[in-house]
MARGU-906799 format. One record per residue (C-alpha): residue number from 0; residue in three letters; x, y, z. Coordinates in nm, 4 decimals. Layout:
N
<torro rolum="NUM" kedren="Ala" X="X" Y="Y" Z="Z"/>
...
***
This chain:
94
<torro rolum="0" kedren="Unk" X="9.4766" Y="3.4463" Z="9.6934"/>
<torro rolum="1" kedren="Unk" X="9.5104" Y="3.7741" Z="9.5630"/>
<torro rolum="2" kedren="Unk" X="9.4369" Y="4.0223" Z="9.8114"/>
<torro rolum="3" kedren="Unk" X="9.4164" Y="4.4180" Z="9.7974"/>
<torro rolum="4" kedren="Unk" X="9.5197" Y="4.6249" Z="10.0503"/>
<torro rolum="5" kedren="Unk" X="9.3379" Y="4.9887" Z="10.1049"/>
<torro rolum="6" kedren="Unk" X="9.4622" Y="5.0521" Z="10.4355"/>
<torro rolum="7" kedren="Unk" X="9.8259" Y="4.9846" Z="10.6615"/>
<torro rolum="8" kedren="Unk" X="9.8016" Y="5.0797" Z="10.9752"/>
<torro rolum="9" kedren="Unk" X="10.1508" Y="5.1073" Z="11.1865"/>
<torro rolum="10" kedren="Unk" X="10.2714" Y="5.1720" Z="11.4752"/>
<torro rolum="11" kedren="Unk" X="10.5576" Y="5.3791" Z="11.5776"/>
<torro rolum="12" kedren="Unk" X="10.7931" Y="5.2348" Z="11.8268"/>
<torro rolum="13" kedren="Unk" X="11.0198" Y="4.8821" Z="11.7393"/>
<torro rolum="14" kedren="Unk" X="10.7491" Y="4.8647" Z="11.4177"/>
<torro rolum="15" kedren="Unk" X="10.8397" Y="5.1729" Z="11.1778"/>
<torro rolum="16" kedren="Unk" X="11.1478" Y="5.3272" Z="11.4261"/>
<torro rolum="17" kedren="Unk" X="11.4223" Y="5.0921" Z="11.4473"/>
<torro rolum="18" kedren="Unk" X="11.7803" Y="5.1923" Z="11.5061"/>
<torro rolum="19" kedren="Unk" X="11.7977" Y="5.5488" Z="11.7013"/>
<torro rolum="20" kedren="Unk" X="11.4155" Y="5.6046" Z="11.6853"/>
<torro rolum="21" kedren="Unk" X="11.4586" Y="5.7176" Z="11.3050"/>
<torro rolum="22" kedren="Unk" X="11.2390" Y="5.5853" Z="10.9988"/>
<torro rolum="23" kedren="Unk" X="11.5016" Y="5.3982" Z="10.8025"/>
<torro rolum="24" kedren="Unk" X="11.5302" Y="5.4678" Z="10.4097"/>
<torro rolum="25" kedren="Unk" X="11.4415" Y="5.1544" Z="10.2811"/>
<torro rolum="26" kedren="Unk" X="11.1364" Y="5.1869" Z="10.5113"/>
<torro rolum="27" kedren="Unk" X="11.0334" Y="5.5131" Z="10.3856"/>
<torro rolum="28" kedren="Unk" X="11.0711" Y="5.4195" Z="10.0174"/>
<torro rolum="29" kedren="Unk" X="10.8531" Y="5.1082" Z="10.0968"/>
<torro rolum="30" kedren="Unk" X="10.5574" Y="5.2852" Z="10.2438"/>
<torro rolum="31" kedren="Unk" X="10.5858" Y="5.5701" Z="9.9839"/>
<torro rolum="32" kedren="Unk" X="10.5385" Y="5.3272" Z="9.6985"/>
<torro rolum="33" kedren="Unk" X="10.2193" Y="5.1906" Z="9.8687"/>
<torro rolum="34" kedren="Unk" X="10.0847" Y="5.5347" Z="9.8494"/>
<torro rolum="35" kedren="Unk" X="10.1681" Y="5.5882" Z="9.5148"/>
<torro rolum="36" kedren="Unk" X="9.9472" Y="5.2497" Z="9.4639"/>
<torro rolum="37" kedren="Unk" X="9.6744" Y="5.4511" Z="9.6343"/>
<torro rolum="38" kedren="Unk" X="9.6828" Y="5.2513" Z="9.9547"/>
<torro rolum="39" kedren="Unk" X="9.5921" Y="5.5145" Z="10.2847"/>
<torro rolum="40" kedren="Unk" X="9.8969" Y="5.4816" Z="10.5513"/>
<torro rolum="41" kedren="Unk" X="9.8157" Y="5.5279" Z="10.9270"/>
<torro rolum="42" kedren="Unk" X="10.0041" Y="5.5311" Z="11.1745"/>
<torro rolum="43" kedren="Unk" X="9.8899" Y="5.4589" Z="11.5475"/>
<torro rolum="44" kedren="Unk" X="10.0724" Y="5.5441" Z="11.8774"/>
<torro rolum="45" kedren="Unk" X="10.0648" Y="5.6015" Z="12.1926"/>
<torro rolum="46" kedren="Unk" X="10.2248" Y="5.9631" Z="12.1558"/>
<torro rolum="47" kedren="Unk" X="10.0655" Y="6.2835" Z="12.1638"/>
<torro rolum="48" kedren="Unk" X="10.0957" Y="6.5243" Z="11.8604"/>
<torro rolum="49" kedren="Unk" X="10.3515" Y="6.7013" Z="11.9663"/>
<torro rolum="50" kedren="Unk" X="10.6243" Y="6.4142" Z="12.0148"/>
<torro rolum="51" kedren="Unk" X="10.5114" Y="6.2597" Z="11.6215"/>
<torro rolum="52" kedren="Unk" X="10.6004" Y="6.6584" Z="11.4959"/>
<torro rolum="53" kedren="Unk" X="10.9249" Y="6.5428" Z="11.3460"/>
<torro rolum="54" kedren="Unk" X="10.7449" Y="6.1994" Z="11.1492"/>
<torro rolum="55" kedren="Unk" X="10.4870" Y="6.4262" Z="11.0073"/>
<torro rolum="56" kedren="Unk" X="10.7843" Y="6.5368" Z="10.8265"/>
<torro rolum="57" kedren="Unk" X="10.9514" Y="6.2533" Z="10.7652"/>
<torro rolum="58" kedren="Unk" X="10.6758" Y="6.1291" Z="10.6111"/>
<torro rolum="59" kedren="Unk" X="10.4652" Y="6.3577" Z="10.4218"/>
<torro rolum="60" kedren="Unk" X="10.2701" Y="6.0913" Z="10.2341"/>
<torro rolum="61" kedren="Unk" X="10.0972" Y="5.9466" Z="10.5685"/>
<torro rolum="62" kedren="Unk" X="9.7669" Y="6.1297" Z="10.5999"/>
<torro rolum="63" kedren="Unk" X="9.5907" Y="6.0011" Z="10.9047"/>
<torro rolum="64" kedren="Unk" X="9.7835" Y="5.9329" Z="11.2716"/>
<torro rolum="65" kedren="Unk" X="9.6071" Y="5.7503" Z="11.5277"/>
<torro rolum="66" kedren="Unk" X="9.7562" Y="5.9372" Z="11.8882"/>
<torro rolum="67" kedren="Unk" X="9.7339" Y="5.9433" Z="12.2253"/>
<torro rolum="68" kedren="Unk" X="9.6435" Y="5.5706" Z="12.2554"/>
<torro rolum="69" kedren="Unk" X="9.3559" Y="5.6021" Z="12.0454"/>
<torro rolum="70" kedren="Unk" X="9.1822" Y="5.9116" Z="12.1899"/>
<torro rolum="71" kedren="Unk" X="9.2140" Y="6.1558" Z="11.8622"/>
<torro rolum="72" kedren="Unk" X="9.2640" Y="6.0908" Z="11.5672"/>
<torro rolum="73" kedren="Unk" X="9.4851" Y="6.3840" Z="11.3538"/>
<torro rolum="74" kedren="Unk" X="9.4114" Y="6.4513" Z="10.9586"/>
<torro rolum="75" kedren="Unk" X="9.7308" Y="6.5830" Z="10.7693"/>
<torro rolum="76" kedren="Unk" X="9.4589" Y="6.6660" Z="10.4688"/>
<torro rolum="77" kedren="Unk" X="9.2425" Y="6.8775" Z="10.6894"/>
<torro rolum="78" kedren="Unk" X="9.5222" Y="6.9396" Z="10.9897"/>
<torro rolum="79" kedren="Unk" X="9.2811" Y="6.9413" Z="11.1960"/>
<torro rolum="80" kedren="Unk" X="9.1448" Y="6.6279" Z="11.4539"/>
<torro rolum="81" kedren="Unk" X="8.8614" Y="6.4277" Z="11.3225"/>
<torro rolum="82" kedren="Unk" X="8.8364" Y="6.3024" Z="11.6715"/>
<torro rolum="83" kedren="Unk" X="8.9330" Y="6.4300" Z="11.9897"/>
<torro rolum="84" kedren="Unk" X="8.8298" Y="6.2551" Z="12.3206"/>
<torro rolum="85" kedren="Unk" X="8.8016" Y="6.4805" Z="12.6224"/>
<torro rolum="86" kedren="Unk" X="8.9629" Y="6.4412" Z="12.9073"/>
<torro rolum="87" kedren="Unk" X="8.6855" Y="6.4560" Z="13.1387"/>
<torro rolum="88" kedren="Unk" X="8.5254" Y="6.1889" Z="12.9181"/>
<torro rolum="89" kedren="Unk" X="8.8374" Y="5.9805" Z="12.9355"/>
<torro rolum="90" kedren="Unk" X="8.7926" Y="6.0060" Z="13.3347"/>
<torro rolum="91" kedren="Unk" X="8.5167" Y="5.8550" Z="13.3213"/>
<torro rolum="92" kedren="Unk" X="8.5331" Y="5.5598" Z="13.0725"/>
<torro rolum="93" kedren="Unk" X="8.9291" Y="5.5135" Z="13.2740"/>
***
């Protein structure tokens, strides 16, 4: 079977951060060839945007991070949110 992939998806902690909570080398080389092969990177966490600051830079070829659980969702391309849920909304659905 020969499949192709458009789309990894990733989370954060004991997935991409191993030793020290640091991206390794050999992982960053591995999911920067994928995008060169045109396949979209995500990561998903847990984290809020201000604690994934420092892998936005450490990984400037991942476009789209999945945060706070699942409530926004953060576009590098347009740094902006494509989706934010509210906290009163969140209250509600808890």
């Amino acid at each position: 079977m020969n499949a192709h992939f458009q789309t990894i998806v990733s989370d954060l902690d004991g997935t991409l951060l191993k030793n020290h909570l640091e991206v390794t080398e050999n992982t960053r080389l591995i999911l920067h060839a994928a995008q060169q092969k045109g396949i979209e990177l995500v990561i998903a966490t847990g984290r809020p945007f201000q604690l994934i600051k420092k892998y936005m830079d450490e990984l400037p070829f991942v476009n789209y991070f999945i945060l706070n659980n699942g409530a926004a969702v953060y576009s590098r391309i347009k740094n902006d949110y494509l989706f934010q849920l509210s906290f009163y909304l969140m209250k509600y659905l808890g």
